[in-house]
N, C-alpha and C positions, 0 to 999 in steps of 0.2 A: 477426463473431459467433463467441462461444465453445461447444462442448459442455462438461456438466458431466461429470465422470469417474466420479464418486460415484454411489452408489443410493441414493435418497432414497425414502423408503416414506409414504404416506399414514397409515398408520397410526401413526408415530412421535409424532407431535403430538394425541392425540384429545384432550384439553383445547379444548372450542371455547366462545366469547362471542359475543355478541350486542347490538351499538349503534346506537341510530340516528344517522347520519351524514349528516342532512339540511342542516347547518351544517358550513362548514366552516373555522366560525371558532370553534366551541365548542370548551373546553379537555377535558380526561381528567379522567374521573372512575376512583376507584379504589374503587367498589360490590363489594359482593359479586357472585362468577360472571363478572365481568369478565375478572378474570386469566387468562390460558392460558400455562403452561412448554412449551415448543416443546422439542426435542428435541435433542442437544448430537453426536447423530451424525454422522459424515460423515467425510471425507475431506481434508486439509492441502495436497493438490495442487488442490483444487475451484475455488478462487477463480478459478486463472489457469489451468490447463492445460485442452485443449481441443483439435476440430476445427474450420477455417472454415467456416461457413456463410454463405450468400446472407441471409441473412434479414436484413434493415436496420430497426433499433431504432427501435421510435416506441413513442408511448402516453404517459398519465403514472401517477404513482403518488401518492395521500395518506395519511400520515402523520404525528405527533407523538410527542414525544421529552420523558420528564421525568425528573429525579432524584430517590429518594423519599429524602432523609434519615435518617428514622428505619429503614428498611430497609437501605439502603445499598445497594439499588439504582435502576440505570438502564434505565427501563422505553421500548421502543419501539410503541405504538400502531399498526398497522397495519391501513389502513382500507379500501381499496381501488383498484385501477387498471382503468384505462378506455383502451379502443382499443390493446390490444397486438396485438405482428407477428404473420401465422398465419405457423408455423413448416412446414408442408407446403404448398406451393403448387399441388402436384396435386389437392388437393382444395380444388377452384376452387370462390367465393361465387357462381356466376351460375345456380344452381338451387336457391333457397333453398327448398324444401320437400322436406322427406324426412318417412319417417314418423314418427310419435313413438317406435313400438316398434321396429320389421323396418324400419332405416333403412338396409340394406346395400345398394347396387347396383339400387335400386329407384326406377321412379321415376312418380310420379302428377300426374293434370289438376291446375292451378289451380283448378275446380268442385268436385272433393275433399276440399280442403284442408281447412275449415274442420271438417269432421266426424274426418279419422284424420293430419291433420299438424302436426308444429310448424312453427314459423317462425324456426327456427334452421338455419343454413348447416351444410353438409358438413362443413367446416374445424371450430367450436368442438364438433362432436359429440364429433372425436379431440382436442380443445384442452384439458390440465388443468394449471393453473400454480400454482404458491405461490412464496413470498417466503422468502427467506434472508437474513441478518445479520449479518456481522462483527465485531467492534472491531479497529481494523487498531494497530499492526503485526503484532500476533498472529493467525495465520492457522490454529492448530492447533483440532483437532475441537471441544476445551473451549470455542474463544470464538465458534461458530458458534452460531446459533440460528435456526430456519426455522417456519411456519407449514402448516398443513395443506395439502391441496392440492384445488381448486376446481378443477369437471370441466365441460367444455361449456359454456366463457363466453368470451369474449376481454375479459370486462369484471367479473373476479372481485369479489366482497367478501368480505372477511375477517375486517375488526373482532376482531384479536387483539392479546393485550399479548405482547410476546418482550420475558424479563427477563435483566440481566447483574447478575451481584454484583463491586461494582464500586467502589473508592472514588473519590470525586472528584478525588484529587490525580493517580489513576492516569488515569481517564476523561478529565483533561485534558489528556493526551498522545497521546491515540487519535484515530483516524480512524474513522467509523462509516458501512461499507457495505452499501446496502442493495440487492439484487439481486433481479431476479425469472428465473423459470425456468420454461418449460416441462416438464413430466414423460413423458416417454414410459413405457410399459409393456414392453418388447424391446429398449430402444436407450438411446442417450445422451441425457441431458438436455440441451434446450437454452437458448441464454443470450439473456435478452428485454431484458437493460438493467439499470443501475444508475444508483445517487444515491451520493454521499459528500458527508459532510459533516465536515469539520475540527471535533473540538471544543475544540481549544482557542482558536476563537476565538467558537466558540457560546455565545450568550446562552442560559444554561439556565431564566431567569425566561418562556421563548416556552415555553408549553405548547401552542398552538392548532395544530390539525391543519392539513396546509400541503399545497399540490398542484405538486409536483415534477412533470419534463419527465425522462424516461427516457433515460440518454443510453447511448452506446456506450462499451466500454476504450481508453482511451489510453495507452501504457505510456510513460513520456519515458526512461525508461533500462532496458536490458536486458542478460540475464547473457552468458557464451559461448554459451551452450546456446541461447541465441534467447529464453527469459524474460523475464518482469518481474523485474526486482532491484530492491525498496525497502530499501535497506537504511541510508537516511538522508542527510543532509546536517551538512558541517561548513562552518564560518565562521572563517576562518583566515588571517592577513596575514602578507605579508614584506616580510626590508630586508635591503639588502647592506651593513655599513658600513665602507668602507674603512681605513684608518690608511698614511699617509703619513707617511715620514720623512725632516723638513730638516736640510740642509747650509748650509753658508755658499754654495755655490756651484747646488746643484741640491736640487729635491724630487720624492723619488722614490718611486712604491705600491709597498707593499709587500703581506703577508698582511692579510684583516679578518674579520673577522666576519659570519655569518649567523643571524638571528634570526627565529627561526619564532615567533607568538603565536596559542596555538590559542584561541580565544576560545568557541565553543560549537557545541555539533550539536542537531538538530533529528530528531524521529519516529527515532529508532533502534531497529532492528528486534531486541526481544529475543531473544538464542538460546535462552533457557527458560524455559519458563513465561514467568509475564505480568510479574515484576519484571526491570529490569534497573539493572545498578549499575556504571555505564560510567567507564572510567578509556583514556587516551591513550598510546601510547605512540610513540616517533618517534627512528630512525639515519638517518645520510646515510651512505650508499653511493657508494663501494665498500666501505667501513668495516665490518665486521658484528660488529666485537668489543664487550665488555662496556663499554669506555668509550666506544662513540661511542651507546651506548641514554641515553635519558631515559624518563621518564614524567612523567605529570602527578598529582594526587591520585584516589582515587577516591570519584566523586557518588555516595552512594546512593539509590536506590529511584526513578528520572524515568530519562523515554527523552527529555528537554531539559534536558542538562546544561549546568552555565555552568561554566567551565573557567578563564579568564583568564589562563592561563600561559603564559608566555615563554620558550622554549628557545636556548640561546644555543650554538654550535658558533664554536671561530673556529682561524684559522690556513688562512683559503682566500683565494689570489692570484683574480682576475681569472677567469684563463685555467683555476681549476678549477673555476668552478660550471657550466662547459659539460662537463663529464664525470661530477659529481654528478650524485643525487637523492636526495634526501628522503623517506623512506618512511616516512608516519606512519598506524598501525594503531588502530583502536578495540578494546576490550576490554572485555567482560564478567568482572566480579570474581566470583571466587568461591575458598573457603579450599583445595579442593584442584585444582582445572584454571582456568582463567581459559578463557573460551570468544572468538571471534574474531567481531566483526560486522560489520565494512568498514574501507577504506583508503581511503590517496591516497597517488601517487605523484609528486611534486614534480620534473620535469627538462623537458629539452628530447626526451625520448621519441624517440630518436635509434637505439637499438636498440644505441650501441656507447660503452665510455667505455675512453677512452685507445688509441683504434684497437682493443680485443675485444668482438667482440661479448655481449652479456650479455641476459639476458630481464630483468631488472629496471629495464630504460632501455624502461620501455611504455607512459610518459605520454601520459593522453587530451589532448584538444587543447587539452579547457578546462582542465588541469594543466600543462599544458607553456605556453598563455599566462600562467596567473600565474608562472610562474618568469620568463618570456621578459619579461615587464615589471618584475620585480624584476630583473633585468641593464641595463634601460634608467634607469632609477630608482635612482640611487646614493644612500643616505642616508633615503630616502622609503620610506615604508608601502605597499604595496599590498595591498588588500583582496577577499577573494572566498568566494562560499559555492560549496561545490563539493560534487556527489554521492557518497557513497561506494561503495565498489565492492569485488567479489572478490579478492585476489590472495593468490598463490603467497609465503610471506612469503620475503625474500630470505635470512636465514640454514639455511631446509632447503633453500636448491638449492644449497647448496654442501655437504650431508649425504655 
Protein backbone atom coordinates (compact mmCIF):
# COMPACT_ATOMS: atom_id res chain seq x y z
CA UNK A 1 0.00 0.00 0.00
CA UNK A 2 0.82 3.57 -0.94
CA UNK A 3 0.34 6.87 1.08
CA UNK A 4 -0.83 9.77 -0.96
CA UNK A 5 1.72 12.91 -0.47
CA UNK A 6 -0.74 15.46 -1.62
CA UNK A 7 -3.51 17.42 0.46
CA UNK A 8 -6.60 16.69 -0.84
CA UNK A 9 -9.45 18.93 0.61
CA UNK A 10 -13.02 18.01 0.66
CA UNK A 11 -13.96 21.10 -0.27
CA UNK A 12 -12.24 21.32 -3.67
CA UNK A 13 -15.05 19.33 -5.52
CA UNK A 14 -18.43 20.88 -3.97
CA UNK A 15 -20.17 20.27 -7.32
CA UNK A 16 -22.16 17.09 -6.25
CA UNK A 17 -25.00 14.79 -8.24
CA UNK A 18 -27.28 12.42 -7.47
CA UNK A 19 -28.41 8.86 -9.34
CA UNK A 20 -29.92 6.23 -8.81
CA UNK A 21 -27.73 3.25 -9.24
CA UNK A 22 -29.96 0.33 -8.62
CA UNK A 23 -28.90 -1.14 -12.08
CA UNK A 24 -25.92 -1.69 -12.93
CA UNK A 25 -26.32 -2.27 -16.28
CA UNK A 26 -28.02 1.06 -17.12
CA UNK A 27 -26.08 3.54 -19.34
CA UNK A 28 -25.28 7.64 -18.36
CA UNK A 29 -27.49 9.87 -18.70
CA UNK A 30 -26.19 13.38 -19.27
CA UNK A 31 -29.57 15.30 -17.41
CA UNK A 32 -29.22 18.44 -16.00
CA UNK A 33 -27.32 18.62 -12.30
CA UNK A 34 -25.71 15.47 -13.29
CA UNK A 35 -22.40 16.90 -14.00
CA UNK A 36 -19.87 17.47 -11.21
CA UNK A 37 -16.08 19.30 -12.44
CA UNK A 38 -13.91 17.66 -9.62
CA UNK A 39 -10.96 19.68 -8.96
CA UNK A 40 -7.63 19.68 -11.14
CA UNK A 41 -5.41 20.16 -7.85
CA UNK A 42 -2.88 18.17 -6.45
CA UNK A 43 0.35 16.95 -6.63
CA UNK A 44 2.63 14.99 -9.90
CA UNK A 45 4.34 12.82 -7.35
CA UNK A 46 0.63 11.55 -6.04
CA UNK A 47 0.20 8.78 -8.21
CA UNK A 48 3.29 6.74 -7.00
CA UNK A 49 5.22 8.11 -4.22
CA UNK A 50 4.38 6.98 -0.83
CA UNK A 51 4.81 5.08 2.56
CA UNK A 52 4.25 1.09 2.93
CA UNK A 53 1.40 0.27 4.74
CA UNK A 54 -0.06 -3.07 6.07
CA UNK A 55 -3.36 -2.51 4.70
CA UNK A 56 -4.19 -5.24 1.85
CA UNK A 57 -6.55 -3.85 -0.96
CA UNK A 58 -9.79 -5.44 -1.26
CA UNK A 59 -13.43 -4.06 -2.20
CA UNK A 60 -14.73 -3.13 -5.57
CA UNK A 61 -15.54 -0.15 -7.40
CA UNK A 62 -18.41 0.77 -10.20
CA UNK A 63 -18.10 2.97 -12.81
CA UNK A 64 -18.80 3.97 -16.52
CA UNK A 65 -16.82 5.76 -19.02
CA UNK A 66 -18.30 7.79 -22.17
CA UNK A 67 -17.02 10.07 -24.95
CA UNK A 68 -19.41 13.07 -25.55
CA UNK A 69 -18.45 14.22 -29.16
CA UNK A 70 -19.98 17.23 -29.54
CA UNK A 71 -18.23 18.33 -26.31
CA UNK A 72 -15.09 16.78 -26.72
CA UNK A 73 -15.08 15.35 -23.81
CA UNK A 74 -14.42 12.18 -21.83
CA UNK A 75 -16.67 11.79 -19.09
CA UNK A 76 -15.92 9.20 -16.00
CA UNK A 77 -19.26 8.34 -14.06
CA UNK A 78 -18.44 7.43 -10.72
CA UNK A 79 -20.79 5.40 -8.92
CA UNK A 80 -19.82 3.82 -5.96
CA UNK A 81 -17.50 1.08 -3.85
CA UNK A 82 -18.31 -1.56 -1.57
CA UNK A 83 -16.19 -3.25 1.12
CA UNK A 84 -12.99 -1.23 1.12
CA UNK A 85 -9.69 -2.02 3.57
CA UNK A 86 -10.20 -0.14 7.05
CA UNK A 87 -7.03 1.75 6.90
CA UNK A 88 -6.50 1.79 10.98
CA UNK A 89 -6.66 -1.46 12.54
CA UNK A 90 -6.63 -0.27 16.00
CA UNK A 91 -9.87 0.68 15.77
CA UNK A 92 -11.10 -2.78 15.83
CA UNK A 93 -15.05 -3.87 14.26
CA UNK A 94 -15.75 -6.09 17.36
CA UNK A 95 -17.81 -3.38 19.28
CA UNK A 96 -20.02 -2.22 16.85
CA UNK A 97 -22.14 0.28 18.84
CA UNK A 98 -20.88 3.59 19.76
CA UNK A 99 -22.95 6.60 20.02
CA UNK A 100 -24.39 8.56 17.40
CA UNK A 101 -23.12 12.00 18.90
CA UNK A 102 -20.19 11.47 21.94
CA UNK A 103 -18.75 8.36 20.04
CA UNK A 104 -15.25 9.00 21.79
CA UNK A 105 -13.94 6.31 24.12
CA UNK A 106 -17.27 5.39 25.22
CA UNK A 107 -18.83 2.55 25.52
CA UNK A 108 -22.83 1.45 26.13
CA UNK A 109 -25.26 -1.90 26.86
CA UNK A 110 -26.57 -3.57 23.75
CA UNK A 111 -30.28 -2.58 25.76
CA UNK A 112 -29.26 0.96 24.88
CA UNK A 113 -28.74 0.87 21.70
CA UNK A 114 -31.74 1.29 19.96
CA UNK A 115 -32.56 4.48 21.69
CA UNK A 116 -28.73 6.80 21.57
CA UNK A 117 -26.72 4.42 18.99
CA UNK A 118 -25.60 3.84 15.68
CA UNK A 119 -24.82 0.74 14.18
CA UNK A 120 -21.68 1.79 12.69
CA UNK A 121 -18.15 0.45 13.68
CA UNK A 122 -15.39 2.42 15.26
CA UNK A 123 -13.27 1.99 12.12
CA UNK A 124 -15.89 3.95 9.25
CA UNK A 125 -16.67 6.65 12.09
CA UNK A 126 -12.72 7.98 11.21
CA UNK A 127 -13.20 6.23 7.52
CA UNK A 128 -13.54 9.17 4.54
CA UNK A 129 -12.58 8.10 1.05
CA UNK A 130 -12.95 9.52 -2.53
CA UNK A 131 -11.96 8.56 -5.86
CA UNK A 132 -9.17 10.16 -7.90
CA UNK A 133 -8.46 9.89 -11.87
CA UNK A 134 -5.77 10.07 -14.20
CA UNK A 135 -5.22 9.84 -18.04
CA UNK A 136 -1.77 8.30 -17.84
CA UNK A 137 0.97 8.90 -19.36
CA UNK A 138 0.27 12.35 -18.07
CA UNK A 139 0.76 12.38 -14.40
CA UNK A 140 0.75 16.32 -13.94
CA UNK A 141 -1.94 18.26 -11.56
CA UNK A 142 -3.90 19.28 -15.14
CA UNK A 143 -4.86 15.63 -15.93
CA UNK A 144 -5.85 14.61 -12.47
CA UNK A 145 -9.49 14.75 -11.38
CA UNK A 146 -10.97 13.46 -7.82
CA UNK A 147 -14.46 13.40 -6.39
CA UNK A 148 -15.58 14.74 -3.07
CA UNK A 149 -15.01 12.78 -0.16
CA UNK A 150 -17.46 10.51 1.72
CA UNK A 151 -17.10 10.35 5.58
CA UNK A 152 -18.11 7.24 7.81
CA UNK A 153 -18.74 4.51 5.28
CA UNK A 154 -16.30 1.68 3.98
CA UNK A 155 -19.13 1.55 1.33
CA UNK A 156 -19.16 5.09 -0.16
CA UNK A 157 -21.65 6.43 -3.03
CA UNK A 158 -20.77 9.01 -5.04
CA UNK A 159 -22.57 9.18 -8.27
CA UNK A 160 -20.30 11.93 -9.93
CA UNK A 161 -19.34 12.65 -13.46
CA UNK A 162 -15.18 13.66 -13.50
CA UNK A 163 -14.62 15.38 -16.99
CA UNK A 164 -11.39 15.52 -19.19
CA UNK A 165 -11.23 17.66 -22.27
CA UNK A 166 -9.83 15.58 -24.42
CA UNK A 167 -9.81 14.57 -28.07
CA UNK A 168 -10.15 11.16 -29.22
CA UNK A 169 -7.06 10.68 -31.14
CA UNK A 170 -5.24 11.70 -27.99
CA UNK A 171 -7.70 9.67 -25.49
CA UNK A 172 -6.63 6.86 -27.55
CA UNK A 173 -3.21 6.63 -26.42
CA UNK A 174 -4.02 7.08 -22.56
CA UNK A 175 -4.24 4.89 -19.89
CA UNK A 176 -7.24 5.67 -17.51
CA UNK A 177 -6.47 5.32 -13.75
CA UNK A 178 -8.78 5.13 -11.39
CA UNK A 179 -7.74 5.15 -7.61
CA UNK A 180 -9.55 5.26 -4.40
CA UNK A 181 -8.01 6.86 -1.33
CA UNK A 182 -8.56 7.13 2.04
CA UNK A 183 -8.36 10.84 3.50
CA UNK A 184 -6.95 11.49 6.74
CA UNK A 185 -7.45 14.94 8.42
CA UNK A 186 -3.35 15.16 10.37
CA UNK A 187 -1.59 12.67 7.97
CA UNK A 188 -1.07 11.14 4.85
CA UNK A 189 -3.64 9.80 2.63
CA UNK A 190 -4.00 6.48 2.25
CA UNK A 191 -4.04 4.28 -0.96
CA UNK A 192 -7.18 1.78 -1.11
CA UNK A 193 -6.77 0.35 -4.79
CA UNK A 194 -7.03 0.99 -8.29
CA UNK A 195 -8.56 -0.03 -11.84
CA UNK A 196 -6.77 0.81 -15.14
CA UNK A 197 -8.04 0.66 -18.03
CA UNK A 198 -5.97 0.69 -21.65
CA UNK A 199 -8.03 2.68 -23.88
CA UNK A 200 -6.67 2.16 -26.67
CA UNK A 201 -8.09 -0.92 -26.95
CA UNK A 202 -11.56 0.16 -25.01
CA UNK A 203 -14.67 -0.20 -26.97
CA UNK A 204 -16.03 3.35 -26.30
CA UNK A 205 -19.72 2.22 -27.68
CA UNK A 206 -19.83 0.24 -23.58
CA UNK A 207 -21.48 3.06 -21.81
CA UNK A 208 -23.03 0.63 -18.95
CA UNK A 209 -21.81 1.01 -15.49
CA UNK A 210 -19.42 -1.93 -14.68
CA UNK A 211 -18.13 -3.41 -11.19
CA UNK A 212 -14.36 -3.58 -11.09
CA UNK A 213 -12.33 -5.67 -8.32
CA UNK A 214 -9.85 -3.13 -6.59
CA UNK A 215 -6.50 -4.23 -7.13
CA UNK A 216 -3.19 -3.33 -5.74
CA UNK A 217 0.25 -1.31 -7.75
CA UNK A 218 2.39 -3.50 -9.63
CA UNK A 219 5.20 -1.53 -10.94
CA UNK A 220 7.01 -4.04 -13.81
CA UNK A 221 9.88 -1.50 -14.24
CA UNK A 222 11.50 0.95 -11.99
CA UNK A 223 13.94 3.94 -12.08
CA UNK A 224 17.43 4.18 -9.93
CA UNK A 225 15.73 5.92 -7.37
CA UNK A 226 13.40 2.72 -6.67
CA UNK A 227 10.24 4.37 -8.76
CA UNK A 228 7.89 3.42 -11.14
CA UNK A 229 9.38 4.44 -14.68
CA UNK A 230 6.69 4.33 -17.47
CA UNK A 231 8.22 5.75 -19.85
CA UNK A 232 7.14 3.47 -22.74
CA UNK A 233 7.97 0.67 -24.84
CA UNK A 234 9.78 0.24 -28.24
CA UNK A 235 9.50 -2.62 -30.98
CA UNK A 236 12.75 -2.87 -32.68
CA UNK A 237 14.63 -5.70 -34.76
CA UNK A 238 18.27 -6.58 -35.56
CA UNK A 239 20.65 -8.21 -38.25
CA UNK A 240 24.18 -8.70 -38.59
CA UNK A 241 25.01 -8.97 -42.31
CA UNK A 242 28.11 -10.24 -43.01
CA UNK A 243 30.09 -9.70 -46.51
CA UNK A 244 32.63 -12.11 -47.32
CA UNK A 245 35.32 -11.90 -49.77
CA UNK A 246 36.32 -14.93 -52.40
CA UNK A 247 39.55 -15.91 -53.80
CA UNK A 248 40.27 -18.60 -56.06
CA UNK A 249 41.73 -20.33 -53.21
CA UNK A 250 39.96 -19.25 -49.74
CA UNK A 251 36.73 -17.20 -48.58
CA UNK A 252 37.38 -15.01 -46.14
CA UNK A 253 34.73 -12.43 -43.41
CA UNK A 254 35.50 -9.69 -43.68
CA UNK A 255 33.84 -6.09 -42.19
CA UNK A 256 29.46 -6.11 -42.45
CA UNK A 257 27.04 -4.36 -41.60
CA UNK A 258 24.43 -3.64 -38.80
CA UNK A 259 21.07 -2.76 -39.25
CA UNK A 260 18.94 -1.44 -36.63
CA UNK A 261 14.84 -1.12 -37.82
CA UNK A 262 13.08 0.77 -35.32
CA UNK A 263 9.57 -0.08 -36.09
CA UNK A 264 7.35 1.59 -33.30
CA UNK A 265 6.85 2.54 -29.51
CA UNK A 266 3.95 2.35 -27.54
CA UNK A 267 2.27 4.88 -24.40
CA UNK A 268 5.36 7.14 -24.45
CA UNK A 269 5.43 9.21 -21.58
CA UNK A 270 5.06 12.91 -22.69
CA UNK A 271 7.77 15.36 -21.17
CA UNK A 272 5.10 18.27 -21.70
CA UNK A 273 2.04 18.88 -21.61
CA UNK A 274 -0.38 16.36 -22.96
CA UNK A 275 0.90 16.41 -26.87
CA UNK A 276 3.95 14.68 -27.66
CA UNK A 277 5.74 14.59 -31.09
CA UNK A 278 8.39 11.75 -30.81
CA UNK A 279 11.24 11.32 -33.30
CA UNK A 280 14.22 8.51 -32.67
CA UNK A 281 17.52 9.07 -32.58
CA UNK A 282 20.34 6.30 -32.45
CA UNK A 283 24.87 6.04 -32.52
CA UNK A 284 26.87 3.02 -31.84
CA UNK A 285 29.39 3.61 -29.40
CA UNK A 286 32.30 3.98 -28.98
CA UNK A 287 31.60 6.41 -31.70
CA UNK A 288 29.94 9.76 -30.43
CA UNK A 289 30.76 11.76 -33.42
CA UNK A 290 28.27 13.57 -35.86
CA UNK A 291 28.59 10.74 -38.38
CA UNK A 292 27.90 7.79 -36.51
CA UNK A 293 24.12 9.97 -35.21
CA UNK A 294 20.96 9.01 -37.32
CA UNK A 295 17.57 9.81 -36.69
CA UNK A 296 14.34 8.86 -37.92
CA UNK A 297 11.44 11.44 -38.92
CA UNK A 298 9.37 13.08 -36.60
CA UNK A 299 5.55 11.70 -35.76
CA UNK A 300 3.37 14.46 -34.79
CA UNK A 301 0.88 14.72 -32.05
CA UNK A 302 0.51 10.30 -30.90
CA UNK A 303 2.40 8.80 -27.78
CA UNK A 304 2.16 5.40 -30.68
CA UNK A 305 4.32 6.32 -33.08
CA UNK A 306 4.82 4.15 -36.27
CA UNK A 307 8.47 4.83 -37.33
CA UNK A 308 9.44 2.01 -39.91
CA UNK A 309 13.07 2.98 -40.37
CA UNK A 310 16.09 1.22 -40.94
CA UNK A 311 19.40 2.43 -39.80
CA UNK A 312 22.22 0.98 -41.45
CA UNK A 313 25.91 1.39 -39.65
CA UNK A 314 28.49 -0.88 -41.65
CA UNK A 315 32.30 -1.47 -41.50
CA UNK A 316 31.93 -3.97 -38.20
CA UNK A 317 34.19 -7.27 -38.18
CA UNK A 318 32.79 -10.13 -36.05
CA UNK A 319 34.94 -9.39 -33.19
CA UNK A 320 33.47 -5.62 -32.80
CA UNK A 321 29.96 -5.98 -32.13
CA UNK A 322 31.24 -7.49 -28.64
CA UNK A 323 32.67 -4.12 -27.80
CA UNK A 324 29.70 -2.03 -29.23
CA UNK A 325 26.43 -0.65 -28.30
CA UNK A 326 23.85 0.85 -29.88
CA UNK A 327 22.42 3.63 -28.06
CA UNK A 328 19.13 4.51 -29.35
CA UNK A 329 17.25 7.63 -27.58
CA UNK A 330 13.53 8.92 -27.97
CA UNK A 331 12.83 12.37 -28.38
CA UNK A 332 10.36 14.85 -27.85
CA UNK A 333 10.34 17.53 -30.90
CA UNK A 334 10.26 20.74 -30.27
CA UNK A 335 11.62 24.25 -32.49
CA UNK A 336 13.75 25.38 -29.71
CA UNK A 337 15.08 22.36 -27.08
CA UNK A 338 14.07 18.79 -28.06
CA UNK A 339 13.03 17.17 -24.63
CA UNK A 340 14.46 13.40 -23.75
CA UNK A 341 11.88 10.46 -22.98
CA UNK A 342 13.75 7.03 -22.77
CA UNK A 343 16.33 4.87 -24.35
CA UNK A 344 17.75 1.65 -24.94
CA UNK A 345 21.08 0.49 -24.83
CA UNK A 346 21.87 -2.31 -27.33
CA UNK A 347 25.27 -4.47 -26.14
CA UNK A 348 26.48 -7.26 -24.28
CA UNK A 349 26.34 -4.84 -20.93
CA UNK A 350 29.75 -5.97 -20.04
CA UNK A 351 30.78 -2.76 -18.29
CA UNK A 352 34.13 -2.59 -20.64
CA UNK A 353 34.72 -2.20 -24.47
CA UNK A 354 38.04 -2.95 -25.70
CA UNK A 355 39.47 -3.72 -22.20
CA UNK A 356 38.21 0.23 -20.61
CA UNK A 357 35.99 0.34 -18.60
CA UNK A 358 32.94 2.76 -19.68
CA UNK A 359 29.38 3.48 -18.05
CA UNK A 360 27.67 3.28 -21.23
CA UNK A 361 28.23 -0.71 -21.64
CA UNK A 362 24.91 -0.97 -18.97
CA UNK A 363 22.71 -3.06 -20.97
CA UNK A 364 19.69 -4.48 -19.15
CA UNK A 365 19.38 -8.16 -19.61
CA UNK A 366 16.50 -7.99 -21.82
CA UNK A 367 18.87 -5.57 -24.17
CA UNK A 368 21.96 -7.42 -23.99
CA UNK A 369 19.76 -10.63 -25.11
CA UNK A 370 18.61 -9.13 -28.07
CA UNK A 371 21.97 -8.21 -29.14
CA UNK A 372 23.38 -11.66 -27.95
CA UNK A 373 20.83 -13.30 -30.44
CA UNK A 374 21.60 -11.00 -33.05
CA UNK A 375 25.57 -12.43 -32.78
CA UNK A 376 24.04 -15.88 -33.01
CA UNK A 377 21.69 -15.22 -35.97
CA UNK A 378 23.91 -14.18 -38.84
CA UNK A 379 21.83 -12.70 -41.86
CA UNK A 380 18.33 -13.06 -39.72
CA UNK A 381 16.02 -10.61 -38.15
CA UNK A 382 15.51 -10.58 -34.55
CA UNK A 383 12.72 -9.14 -32.96
CA UNK A 384 11.76 -7.59 -29.54
CA UNK A 385 9.64 -4.99 -27.81
CA UNK A 386 11.73 -3.67 -25.17
CA UNK A 387 10.95 -1.06 -22.14
CA UNK A 388 12.41 2.20 -22.29
CA UNK A 389 14.53 3.60 -19.64
CA UNK A 390 16.52 6.57 -18.12
CA UNK A 391 20.00 7.11 -19.22
CA UNK A 392 22.99 9.35 -19.01
CA UNK A 393 23.24 10.06 -22.92
CA UNK A 394 26.69 8.98 -23.74
CA UNK A 395 28.17 12.03 -25.62
CA UNK A 396 27.81 14.34 -22.02
CA UNK A 397 30.01 11.82 -20.15
CA UNK A 398 32.70 12.62 -22.29
CA UNK A 399 31.79 16.71 -21.68
Amino acid sequence: MMDETDSDNALETNLRCRRNTSSSTSNISLSSGMASMSSISGSMSSIYNGDVSDVEVQGNIQFAVNYIQKLGEFHIFVVLCRGLAVTDTRRSCSDPFVPAKKYANQHFSEKKSHIILSHKCKSCLFFHSYVKCYLLPDKTKLGKRKTTVKKKTLNPSYNEILRFKVSMEVLKTQNLNISVWHNETFGRNSFLGQVDLDLSEWDFSNTRINDYTLKDRVSTQTSPSGQPDSRGHMRLALRFLPQTSHSKRTSKMESGEVQIWVKDCKKLSPARGLIIDPFVKCTVLPDTSRKSRQKTRVVKRTANPMFNHTMVYDGFRPEDLREACVEITVWDHDRLNNHYVGGLRLGLGTGKSYGTEVPWMDSTPSEAGLWQRMLQCDSEWVEDILPLRMLVIAKSMHK
